[in-house]
N, C-alpha and C positions, 0 to 999 in steps of 0.2 A: 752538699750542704748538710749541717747537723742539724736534726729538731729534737730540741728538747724542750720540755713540759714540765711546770712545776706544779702540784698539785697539792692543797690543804684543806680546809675543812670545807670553809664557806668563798674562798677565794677574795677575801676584802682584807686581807692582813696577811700574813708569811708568804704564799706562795705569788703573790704580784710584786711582794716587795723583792723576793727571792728574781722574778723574772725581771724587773726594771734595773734592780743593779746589774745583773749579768751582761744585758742589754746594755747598759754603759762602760762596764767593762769591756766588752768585742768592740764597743765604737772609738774608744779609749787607744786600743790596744789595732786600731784598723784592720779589722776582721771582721767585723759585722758582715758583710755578706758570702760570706761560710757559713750564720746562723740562722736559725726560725729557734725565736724563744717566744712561749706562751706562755700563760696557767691556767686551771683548772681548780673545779670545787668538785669534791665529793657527795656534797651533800645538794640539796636545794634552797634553801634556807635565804641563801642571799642573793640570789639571782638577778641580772638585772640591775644591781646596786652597786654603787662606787665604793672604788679604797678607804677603808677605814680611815678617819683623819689622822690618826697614830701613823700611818704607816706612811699617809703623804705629805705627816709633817718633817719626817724623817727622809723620804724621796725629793720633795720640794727644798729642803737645806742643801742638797745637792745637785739641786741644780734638775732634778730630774720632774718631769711634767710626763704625770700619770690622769688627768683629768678623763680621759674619753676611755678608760680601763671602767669594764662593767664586770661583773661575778656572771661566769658562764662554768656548769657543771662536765665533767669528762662524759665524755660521750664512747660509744665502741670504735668507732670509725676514729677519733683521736689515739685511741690505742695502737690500730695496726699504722697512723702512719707518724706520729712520732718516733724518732729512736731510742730515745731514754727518758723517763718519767723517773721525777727527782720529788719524794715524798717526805711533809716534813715531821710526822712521828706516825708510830704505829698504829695507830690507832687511823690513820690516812691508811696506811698500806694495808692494816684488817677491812676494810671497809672498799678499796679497788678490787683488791681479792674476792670478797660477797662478791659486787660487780660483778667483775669480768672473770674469775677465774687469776690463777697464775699466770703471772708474767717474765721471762728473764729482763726485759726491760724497766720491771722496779726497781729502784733504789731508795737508799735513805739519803736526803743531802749530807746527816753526819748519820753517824751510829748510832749514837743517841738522839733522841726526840728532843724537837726547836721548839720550845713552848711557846702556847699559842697567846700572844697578846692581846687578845678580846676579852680572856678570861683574866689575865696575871696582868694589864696595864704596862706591862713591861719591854716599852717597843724599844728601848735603845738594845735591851739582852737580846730579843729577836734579831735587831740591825745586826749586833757582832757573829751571832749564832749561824745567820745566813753570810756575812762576810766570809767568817770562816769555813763552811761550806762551798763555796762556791770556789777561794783559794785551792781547798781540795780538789773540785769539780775543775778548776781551769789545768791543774796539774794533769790530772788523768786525762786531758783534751789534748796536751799537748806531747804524750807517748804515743798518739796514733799520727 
């Protein structure tokens, strides 16, 4: 089984939405159980608090039901047992780093940083940002 973890600031926008599509993609594609997809916040901030509506208005057009998704921050023990943590800009991965130190396990979903739509209201460029991401991510999944 692969677990993967997606990780962003506050965990109520990018990195649930990042996990919830994926998650319909493996059920899509009849694979889901080869997976364990989570996410993760960074921060504290939102803890406890449901998906931003931006993000569930964009999950729920699709069908997808995020209701009982709470904001829960990375913890160390998420670290050693995830196998890949998918970050979605720098400033996520400067801030796992404080944390825990380096990991080979970070990545970025893209190269470039998936802006975050709490600040920029711009939850459809996040949807494509993470589409595109994850495209990549189901590629490199499927060379092993």
């Amino acid at each position: 089984m692969l677990k993967i973890l997606f990780v962003c600031h506050g965990n109520i926008c990018r990195s649930p939405m990042a996990e919830f599509l994926l998650k319909k993609r493996v059920n899509d594609l009849n694979i889901a159980s080869n997976f364990q997809i989570e996410s993760r916040a960074t921060s504290t901030e939102e803890i406890g608090n449901g998906v931003h509506y931006g993000t569930k208005k964009i999950l729920n057009s699709l069908g997808i039901d995020c209701s009982q998704k709470r904001a829960m921050q990375i913890t160390r023990s998420d670290l050693e047992y995830f196998d890949y943590i998918y970050l979605m800009d720098h400033n996520n991965l400067s801030n796992i780093r404080r944390m825990f130190g380096d990991s080979p396990k970070y990545k970025m979903l893209l190269e470039r940083d998936i802006s975050d739509p709490w600040y920029t209201g711009n939850f459809k460029q996040t949807y494509l940002d993470i589409e595109l991401g994850l495209d990549k991510l189901l590629e490199e999944i499927k060379r092993f």
